[in-house]
N, C-alpha and C positions, 0 to 999 in steps of 0.2 A: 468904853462903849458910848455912841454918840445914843441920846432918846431927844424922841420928838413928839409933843401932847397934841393931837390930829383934833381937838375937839371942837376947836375953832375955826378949823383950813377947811376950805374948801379941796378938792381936789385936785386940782392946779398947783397951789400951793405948799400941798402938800408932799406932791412928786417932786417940785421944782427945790424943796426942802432935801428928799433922800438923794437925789441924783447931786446936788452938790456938794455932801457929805461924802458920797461913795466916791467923786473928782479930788476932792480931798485929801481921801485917803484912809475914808473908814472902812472896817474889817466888820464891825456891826452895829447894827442899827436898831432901837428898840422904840415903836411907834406904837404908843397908847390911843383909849380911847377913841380908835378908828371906828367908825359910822357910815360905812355906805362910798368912802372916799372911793372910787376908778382908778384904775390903769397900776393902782400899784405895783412895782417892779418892772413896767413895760420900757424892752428895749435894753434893761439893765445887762452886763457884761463880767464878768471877773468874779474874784473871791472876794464874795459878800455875802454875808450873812442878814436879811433882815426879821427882827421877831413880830409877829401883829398881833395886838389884844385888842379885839374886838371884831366885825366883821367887814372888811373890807367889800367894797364895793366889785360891779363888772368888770371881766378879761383881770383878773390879778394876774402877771408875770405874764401880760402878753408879751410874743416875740421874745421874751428873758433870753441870757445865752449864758447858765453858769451860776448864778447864786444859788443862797438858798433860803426859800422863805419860809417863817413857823408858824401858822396862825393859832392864834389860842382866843377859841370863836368860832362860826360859820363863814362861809364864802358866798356869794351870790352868783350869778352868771358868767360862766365861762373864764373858769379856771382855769388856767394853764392852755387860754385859745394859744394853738400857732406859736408857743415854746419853741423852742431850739434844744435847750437844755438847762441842768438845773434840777433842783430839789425843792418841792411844793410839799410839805403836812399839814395837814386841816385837821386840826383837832376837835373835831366838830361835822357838822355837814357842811354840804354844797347842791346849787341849785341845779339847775337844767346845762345841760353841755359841758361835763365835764372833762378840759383835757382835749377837746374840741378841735379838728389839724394839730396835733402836737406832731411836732416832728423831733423830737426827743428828748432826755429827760425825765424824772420820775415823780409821779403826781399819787400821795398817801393823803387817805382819806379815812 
């Protein structure tokens, strides 16, 4: 399992960090420490699993097509906007628009 400590990335950075693991050829991914970071999982494709402790920023698993991501934490804005498909858990809450145009997919809260 690849981990990645998010304490310091920005969010840029920090996607540009999972999406070249997931090219790679990682199966999972375990991201600490997340604070607000955006877009996590946006656009992701295939069998991947990523875990989030902490609470990830707006749109997590925008557009996603297939992973599955775990949050251990809360969500902010627009969880699972405009999904495809995929598995989103929030082990925690989520803010305003959850799930938001999903077009499919399953979003547990």
């Amino acid at each position: 399992m690849a981990r990645i400590d998010a304490s310091k990335l920005s969010f840029r950075e920090l996607n540009q960090r999972i999406r070249a693991l997931a090219m790679d050829g990682a199966s999972e991914i375990e991201v600490v420490n997340v604070n607000g970071q955006r877009y996590i999982g946006a656009g992701l494709r295939g069998n991947l699993t990523i875990k989030i402790y902490g609470t990830p920023g707006n749109d997590l698993a925008v557009f996603m097509d297939g992973p599955t991501i775990l949050v251990y934490g809360n969500g902010q804005d627009g969880v699972c906007n405009t999904m495809n498909n995929g598995l989103v858990v929030v082990h925690g809450d989520v803010r305003d628009i959850p799930g938001y145009s999903m077009r499919g997919g399953t979003l547990l809260v």
